[in-house]
Structure formats: C-alpha cells, structure tokens
N, C-alpha and C positions, 0 to 999 in steps of 0.2 A: 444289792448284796454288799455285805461289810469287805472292808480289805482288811488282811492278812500281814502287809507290810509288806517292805522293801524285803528281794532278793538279791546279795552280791554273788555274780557267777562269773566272775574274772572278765565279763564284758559289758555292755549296756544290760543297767539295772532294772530289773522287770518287778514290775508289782502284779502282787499277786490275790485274786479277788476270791470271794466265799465261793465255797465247790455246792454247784449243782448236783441233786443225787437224787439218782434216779433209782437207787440199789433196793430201797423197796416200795416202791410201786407197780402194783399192776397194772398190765398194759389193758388198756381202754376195750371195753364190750367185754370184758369180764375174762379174755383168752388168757392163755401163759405165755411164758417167753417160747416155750416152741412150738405154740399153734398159730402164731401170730399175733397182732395189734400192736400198736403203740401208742406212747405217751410225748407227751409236749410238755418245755418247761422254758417261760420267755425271764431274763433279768433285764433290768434299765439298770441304767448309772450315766454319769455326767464323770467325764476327766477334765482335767482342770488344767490350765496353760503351765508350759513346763513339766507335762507327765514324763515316766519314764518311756526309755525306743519302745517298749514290751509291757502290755497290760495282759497275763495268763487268765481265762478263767477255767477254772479246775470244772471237770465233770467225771460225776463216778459213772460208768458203764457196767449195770450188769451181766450176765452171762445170760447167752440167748438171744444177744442181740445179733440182727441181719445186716441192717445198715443204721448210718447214720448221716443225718441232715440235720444244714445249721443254714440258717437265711441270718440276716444281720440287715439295718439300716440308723442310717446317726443325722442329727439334724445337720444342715449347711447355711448358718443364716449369713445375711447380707453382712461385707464389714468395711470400712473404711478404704480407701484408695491404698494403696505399700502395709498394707496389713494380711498376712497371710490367714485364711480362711481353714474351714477342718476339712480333714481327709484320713481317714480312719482305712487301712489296711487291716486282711485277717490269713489264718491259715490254721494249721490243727496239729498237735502232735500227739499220738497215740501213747497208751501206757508205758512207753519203754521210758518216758519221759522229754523234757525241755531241754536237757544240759549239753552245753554247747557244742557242736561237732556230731553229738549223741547219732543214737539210731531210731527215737523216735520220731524222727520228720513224717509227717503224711499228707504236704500239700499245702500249696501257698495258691492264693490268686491276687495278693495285694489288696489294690478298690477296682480290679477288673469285675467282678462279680457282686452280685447281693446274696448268693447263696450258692451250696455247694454238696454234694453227698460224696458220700462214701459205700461200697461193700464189697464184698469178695471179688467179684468178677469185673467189677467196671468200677469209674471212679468221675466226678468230674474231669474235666481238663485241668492241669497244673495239681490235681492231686492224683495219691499211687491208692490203686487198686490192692485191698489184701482184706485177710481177716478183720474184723471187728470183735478183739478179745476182752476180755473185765479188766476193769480198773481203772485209775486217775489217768483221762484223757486231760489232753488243755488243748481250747481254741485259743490262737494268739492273737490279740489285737495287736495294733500298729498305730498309734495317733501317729502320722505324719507330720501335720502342721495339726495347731489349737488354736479355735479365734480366741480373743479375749475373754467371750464369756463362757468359756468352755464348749465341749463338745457332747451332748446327749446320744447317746448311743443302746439300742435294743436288739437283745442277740436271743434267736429263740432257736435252741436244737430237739430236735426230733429222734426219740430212736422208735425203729421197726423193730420188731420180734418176730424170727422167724427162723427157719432152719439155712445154714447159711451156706451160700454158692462155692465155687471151683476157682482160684484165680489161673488165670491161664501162664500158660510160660513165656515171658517174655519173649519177641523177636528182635534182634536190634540190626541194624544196617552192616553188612560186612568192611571189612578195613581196606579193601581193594577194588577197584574199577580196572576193566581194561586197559583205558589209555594207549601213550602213542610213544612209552619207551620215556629215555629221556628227553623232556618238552615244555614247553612253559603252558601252564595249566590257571584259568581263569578260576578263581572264587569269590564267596561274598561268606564271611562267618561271621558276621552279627543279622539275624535275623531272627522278628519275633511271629510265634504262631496263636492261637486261639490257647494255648496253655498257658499262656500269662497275660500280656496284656492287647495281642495281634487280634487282629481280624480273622484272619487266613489257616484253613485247613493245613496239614501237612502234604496233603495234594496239591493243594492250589500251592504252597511254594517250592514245590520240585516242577512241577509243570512251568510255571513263571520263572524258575533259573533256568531250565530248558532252552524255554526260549532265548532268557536273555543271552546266553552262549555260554554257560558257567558249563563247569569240569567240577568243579564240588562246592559241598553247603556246609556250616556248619548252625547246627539249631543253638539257639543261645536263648531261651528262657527266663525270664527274670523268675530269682530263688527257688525252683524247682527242677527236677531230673524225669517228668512224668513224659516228657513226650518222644524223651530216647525209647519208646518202646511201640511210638505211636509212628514211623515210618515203614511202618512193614508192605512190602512190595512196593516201594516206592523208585528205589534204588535201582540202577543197571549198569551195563558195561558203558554207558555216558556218563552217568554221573556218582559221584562218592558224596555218600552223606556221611560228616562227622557227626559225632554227639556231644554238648554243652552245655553251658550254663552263665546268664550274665548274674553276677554276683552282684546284689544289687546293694550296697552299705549306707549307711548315711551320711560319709563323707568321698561319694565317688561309687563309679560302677567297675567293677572287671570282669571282661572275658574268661571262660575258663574254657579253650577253643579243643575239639576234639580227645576230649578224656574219654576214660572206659567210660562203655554203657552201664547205666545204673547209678554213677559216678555222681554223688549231692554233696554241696559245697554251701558251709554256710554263711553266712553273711551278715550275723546280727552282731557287729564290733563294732567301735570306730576305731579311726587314728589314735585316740589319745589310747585304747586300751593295749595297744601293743601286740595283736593276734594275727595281720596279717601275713605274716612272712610265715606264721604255721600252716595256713589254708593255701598259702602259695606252692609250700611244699608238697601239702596232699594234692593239690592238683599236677604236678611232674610225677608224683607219684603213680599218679593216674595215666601216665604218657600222654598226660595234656598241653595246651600253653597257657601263661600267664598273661594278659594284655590287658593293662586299662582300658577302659575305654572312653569316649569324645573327653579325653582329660580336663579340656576349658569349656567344660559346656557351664553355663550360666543357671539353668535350672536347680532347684533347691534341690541338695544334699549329692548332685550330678558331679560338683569339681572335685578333681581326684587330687586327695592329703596325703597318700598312703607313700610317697616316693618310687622312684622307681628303679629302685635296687634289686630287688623279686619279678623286675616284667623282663619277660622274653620277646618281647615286642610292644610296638603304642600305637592306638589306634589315633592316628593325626586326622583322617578326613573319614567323617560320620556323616553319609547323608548327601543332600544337595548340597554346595558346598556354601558355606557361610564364612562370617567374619570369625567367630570361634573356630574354626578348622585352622584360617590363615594364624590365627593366634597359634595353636597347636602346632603349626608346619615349621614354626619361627623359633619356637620355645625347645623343640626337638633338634632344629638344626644348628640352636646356639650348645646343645649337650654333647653333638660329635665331636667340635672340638678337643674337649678334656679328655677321650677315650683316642684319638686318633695317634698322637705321639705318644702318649703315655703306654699304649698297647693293650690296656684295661680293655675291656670288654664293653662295647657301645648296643644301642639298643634301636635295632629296626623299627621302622614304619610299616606300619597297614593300612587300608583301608576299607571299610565294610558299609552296608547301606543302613544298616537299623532300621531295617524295614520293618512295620507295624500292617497297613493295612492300604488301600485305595486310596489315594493314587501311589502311595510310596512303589518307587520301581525297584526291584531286587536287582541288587548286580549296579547300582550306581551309588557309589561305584564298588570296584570289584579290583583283588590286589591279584595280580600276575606273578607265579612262582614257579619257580626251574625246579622240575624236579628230577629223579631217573624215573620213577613212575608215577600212575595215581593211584598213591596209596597214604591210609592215613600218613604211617611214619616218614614216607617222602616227602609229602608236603607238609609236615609239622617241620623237619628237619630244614626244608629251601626257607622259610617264614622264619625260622630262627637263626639260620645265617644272614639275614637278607640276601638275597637271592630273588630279588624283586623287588615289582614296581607297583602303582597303581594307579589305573585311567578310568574315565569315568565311563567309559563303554566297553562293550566288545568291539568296537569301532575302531578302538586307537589301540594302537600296538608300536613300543617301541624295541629298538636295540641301541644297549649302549653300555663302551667299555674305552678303557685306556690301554695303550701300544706305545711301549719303551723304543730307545734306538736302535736295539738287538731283536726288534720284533717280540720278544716276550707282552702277553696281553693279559686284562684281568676284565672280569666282569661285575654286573652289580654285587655289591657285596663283600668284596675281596678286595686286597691291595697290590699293586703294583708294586714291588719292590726294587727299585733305581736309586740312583743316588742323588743328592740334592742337589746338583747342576744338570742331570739327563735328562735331555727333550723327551718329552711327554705328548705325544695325540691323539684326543681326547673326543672321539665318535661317538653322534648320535643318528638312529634313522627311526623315522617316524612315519607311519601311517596314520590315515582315520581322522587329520588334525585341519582341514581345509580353513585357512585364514587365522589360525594360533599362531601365536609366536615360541618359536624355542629360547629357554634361557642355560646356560650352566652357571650352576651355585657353588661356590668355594667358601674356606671357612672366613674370606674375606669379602664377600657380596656377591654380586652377580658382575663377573664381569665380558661376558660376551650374551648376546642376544640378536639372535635370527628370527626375522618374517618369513613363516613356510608357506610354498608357495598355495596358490587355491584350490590346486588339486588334494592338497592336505597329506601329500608323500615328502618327503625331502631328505636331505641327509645333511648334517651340519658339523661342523668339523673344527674343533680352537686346540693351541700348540700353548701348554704350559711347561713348567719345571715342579718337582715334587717342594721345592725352596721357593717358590709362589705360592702353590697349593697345597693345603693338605690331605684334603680332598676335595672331588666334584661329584656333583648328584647333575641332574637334569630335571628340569618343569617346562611345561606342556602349558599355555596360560591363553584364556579366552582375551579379548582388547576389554579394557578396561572399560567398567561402566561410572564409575564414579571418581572425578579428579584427584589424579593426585596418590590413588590406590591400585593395587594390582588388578589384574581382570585373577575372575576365577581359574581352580586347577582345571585344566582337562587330563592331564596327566603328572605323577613326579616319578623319580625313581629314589632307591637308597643308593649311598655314596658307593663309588670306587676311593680307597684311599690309598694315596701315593706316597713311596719315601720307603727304608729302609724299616 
C-alpha cells in the first residue's frame, strides 16, 4: 500500500498508509451485510529504520459489519550484538478517529498479541467491547525498534457481517472496602493482567494479593482502560481494587494510580513534544495519581525524561530489588533536600511489584499507607502525603516518627516543627526483619546503623537536632552480598522532616 505522508498532530509523527476498503465488497458466499459472511483483505509493506512512533493504516468499515478481526505478523531477523532488532506493536481506533487525547481509542495490546477481535458484546483483552459503526477505522502500528534492514510487516483484517450484539454495561469495582477505621493498609499498584502484556486473569491477581496480605490493588495496564471493567465480583470487604493505567511513552512509563473507571490516558508523546503535564492533568482530574514509574530502569524507551514536576509520587523500587531501584532510592533522596527548607512541595516514594506473570510475586513489594479508611480517596490522599513506607513483605512492618523535648511527635510524612538547637528522638521499631540491619538516612548520609537482633523485632532509637538534620527516613537492608555495596531494601520509609 502507498503512503499518504507525514501527519503533524502536535506529538510523535504518524505516517499514514493507503486505506483498505472494504465499502464495496460483498461479503464472501454471495450473503449481505445482514445475513452474514465476510471478507479478508491482507497488506505487506516494509518500514524502514528511523520510522515514525505511529504507522496508521486507514480501513473503511462498511455498515453491517458485526465484528472485526485483525492478526498481524513482521519478520524478526537475526542482527548484530548492540544492535536493536524489530518489534512492531499494534492497537485500533475506531472512526471517531486518531487525534490525540480523542475518543476514538479501542484497544492496544502492543506485541503481547498476534491478533485481536472486536464486537459488541466482547472484545479481546486490552481492547473495549462496543459497536462496530461505518467508516475510517485505523489499526496503529508501533515499530518499537527497526533492524537495519528494516522491518516486513503483514497485517490482514477480517470483517464479519452480521446483525450486531448488546454491549453489556459496564461493572467496575466500588471506591470502598470495609477496612479497620484509621490503619495502615498494605498495597501493590503496578500490576499487570492478560489485558496487556500479564499472564494472569483478574482472578488469579486478587486471589494472589489475598494471600499475599494486600488491603488493595491497583490495575495498571499498559495503554489501555479495558480491564477496569473486567474485575467484577472480584472485590470485597478485604480488598479495594483501584482502576489504572501504565502510560507507556517512549521516553519512560507512568502510573496513572486509581482514576475513574473508564478513565483512558494517552500516551503517544515524547518529552520533546511538551504534552505531558496536559495528560498529567487529566489524570487528577480523574481523582487519580501521577507516578512514574522504575524511573532508572535501563530498558529501551523505560527512563523517565518527562521531570517530575507533575508526579504525585515516584515509583523508587520496582520488583526484586536491583541496582536500578538503589540508583532510584539515591536520586529521590538527593531531591528532598531542595524541598525540605525551602517548603516547596517534595515528592514521596512508592513501591509496587510490576508484577507480569510466574514466578513474579504480587505484593513484593507493597508500599504501607495510613489511612482513616480503605477507601479509594483515603489511600490516594495517605500516598500523596506520604504517609508511608515500603517493605518488601507483609512480613516487615515498621513504626517510625520523631519526638521533640515538649513531647510534640510527627510521623512519616510530616515535620516536626522545633527549633534548630531542640533535641530531637528519632524512633524506629521494626518487625518481620530477622538479621537486617536498621540504618537512619539524613540529608547528610547515614549516620547511625543498628544490627536487629535474629528474632527480626527490635526498636532502635538515635538523638539528633533539626541543625544536623533536615530530615530522616529509615531502611530496612539485607548484609550485603557484593563488596563494598549495600545489601538489598527489605524495607524504607519517606522522611520525617525537622526544623521550623
């Protein structure tokens, strides 16, 4: 199919390919559009290195149509050692249109899939169930990476004819759990399902936070909003499922942590186009949060460019914990500084598992939030103050606050307000921790460190001044396995900050 040329659409530039048309063809065995049959139409083309983020191919959709299916497959050939190889992402947008933000989104799977339907009543996974109405559909390609010799790619859509189904009405998870009053409440809000690129039903991961000892989830989806509708009955007076979305960009990923249901959030910018802080907005709009996420992760197009002037929190430990987490935990705690005296506004830590599939365990780890209850806006609200910590089990559970000389106390999150000569003591107690050592972190190193004892209970206790400290946080740290470097987190908390 010819191209068409370059689109400018105030973000990454999409080319756009000759429109399949199916508007007059009859459908195959001689039937019409509302007695049934259908027709198949395949194109090939090759993209070439350096394509743009977005290849559309236009398809006209007659009337009459039931559903629609699109398979796709692209060559992968062999390439040199430090040379990135193809990977071709897809998804669809329905006639309302492409244009950024729009309302024609209907569904992304990236390269989770080779193929994908559509129709009234049901949908693949990572796409939405609705009408199939007439007119200029586009499937979106994605070249990710292009080898050198480009990438061959064959996309063949399918439409059925027939008389067309019921979509059902959405159910989406209520905004309240039980819960235990005001209490600190375990979660994990990066986790992926079978709607983008996860293994795992929406059963298997309420069931798997269950166990793991979670009080709530939140679904995070790469570029799709299809599975806020796929938790129904899952939910009870244990557990609160949020609804989300990981904003997947090409320069970094973000959380978009417990928004409205229904709530689609796009993601086809970069940095250089200057769009984020608009999508940042629609997401509070949505009474959601903003959070990067694994900020330093090393995967292509994973480190996040975007600043973090728009996040309401940062996701520092992703997963098991690695060297990129420690990078993240360091980079974060060098940023409290500038907010600490200044009074500006500093930006909490999270932690979530980014759980995908077997073995990844949900809930490692999992960030601990004070709330008054379990409800969405309580624990959106404890996560945006910080007002928590995060360990990498239900195992370890800390407490830990500072106590002026008039007894006045503050907790994670909050400051202490004394004056720059008042003694300051600076309590930690920890469970779950058997042979970690405690450290307290100020904006000037660590300077006290306790061995807890084996039973992994203890209480640790160091005496500063708000004129030493600015503040202190707390970590939780396995012995170290490799000279010279820290042991991994088992635990950290967000700072107390001290001083007027």
């Amino acid at each position: 199919m010819g191209r068409r040329g370059l689109l400018v659409t105030g973000a990454a530039a999409a080319l756009t390919l000759g429109t399949v048309s199916f508007a007059n063809a009859a459908p195959a065995g001689g039937g019409d559009s509302a007695g049934g049959g259908e027709q198949t139409r395949t194109v090939r083309g090759i993209l070439p290195t350096g394509s743009p983020d977005f290849v559309h191919l236009p398809v006209e959709v007659p009337r009459g149509v039931s559903e629609i299916h699109v398979a796709y497959a692209y060559e992968r050939p062999a390439v040199p050692a430090g040379t990135q190889g193809n990977a071709l992402d897809i998804g669809i947008f329905d006639e309302r249109g492409t244009a950024l933000g729009g309302r024609g989104f209907r569904g992304w799977s990236g390269g989770a899939r080779t193929g994908f339907f559509l129709r009234a009543d049901e949908a693949t996974p990572g796409y939405i169930a609705g009408p199939v109405r007439a007119g200029t559909w586009h499937i979106a390609l994605a070249p990710y990476t292009v080898a050198p010799e480009g990438l061959s790619y064959e996309v063949t859509v399918t439409l059925r004819f027939g008389v067309p189904g019921s979509t059902p009405a959405p159910v989406h998870p209520p905004e309240r759990a039980r819960g235990r009053g005001r209490a600190w409440y375990r979660g994990d809000c990066h986790i992926h399902s079978l709607h983008s690129d996860g293994k795992r039903t929406p059963a298997e991961i309420a069931a798997l936070a269950r166990a793991a000892g979670l009080d709530f989830i939140n679904g995070s989806d790469h570029n799709t909003h299809s599975a806020h509708r796929a938790w129904a009955g899952l939910w009870g007076d244990d557990l609160l499922i949020l609804t989300g979305e990981e904003i997947t960009t090409r320069n970094g990923h973000v959380l978009a942590i417990g928004t409205d249901p229904g709530t689609f959030v796009d993601w086809r910018y970069r940095a250089r186009d200057n769009r984020f802080g608009h999508y940042a907005r629609q997401i509070r709009r949505a009474d959601g949060l903003v959070v990067p996420a694994h900020p330093n992760a090393t995967c292509l197009g994973c480190n996040w460019k975007f600043g973090f002037a728009d996040a309401d929190a940062v996701e520092v430990w992703n997963g098991p914990y690695t060297p990129e987490d420690e990078i993240a935990l360091a980079s974060w705690d060098n940023a409290l500084v500038s907010g600490a005296r200044s009074g500006r506004a500093w930006t909490p830590a999270m932690g979530n598992s980014d759980a995908h599939r077997d073995p990844d365990a949900i809930g490692t780890p999992q960030t601990v939030v004070l709330a008054d209850d379990l409800s969405r806006d309580a624990i959106l609200a404890g996560i945006r103050a910080g007002h928590s910590y995060v360990a990498e089990s239900a195992k370890v559970s800390l407490a830990f606050g500072a106590t002026g000389g008039r007894g006045e106390h503050a907790g994670i999150g909050d400051r202490l307000r004394a004056g720059a000569d008042t003694p300051v003591t600076v309590r930690l107690e920890v469970t779950g921790a058997p042979g970690r050592t405690a450290h307290f972190v100020t904006d000037q190193g660590t300077p006290h460190t306790v061995t807890l004892p084996a039973s992994g209970a203890g209480t640790v206790e160091w005496r500063t001044t708000p004129s030493y400290a600015t503040y202190v946080r707390a970590e939780v740290r396995h012995a170290p396995t490799v000279p010279g470097l820290p042991g991994a987190l088992a635990a950290f908390t967000n700072p107390v900050f001290l001083g007027e």
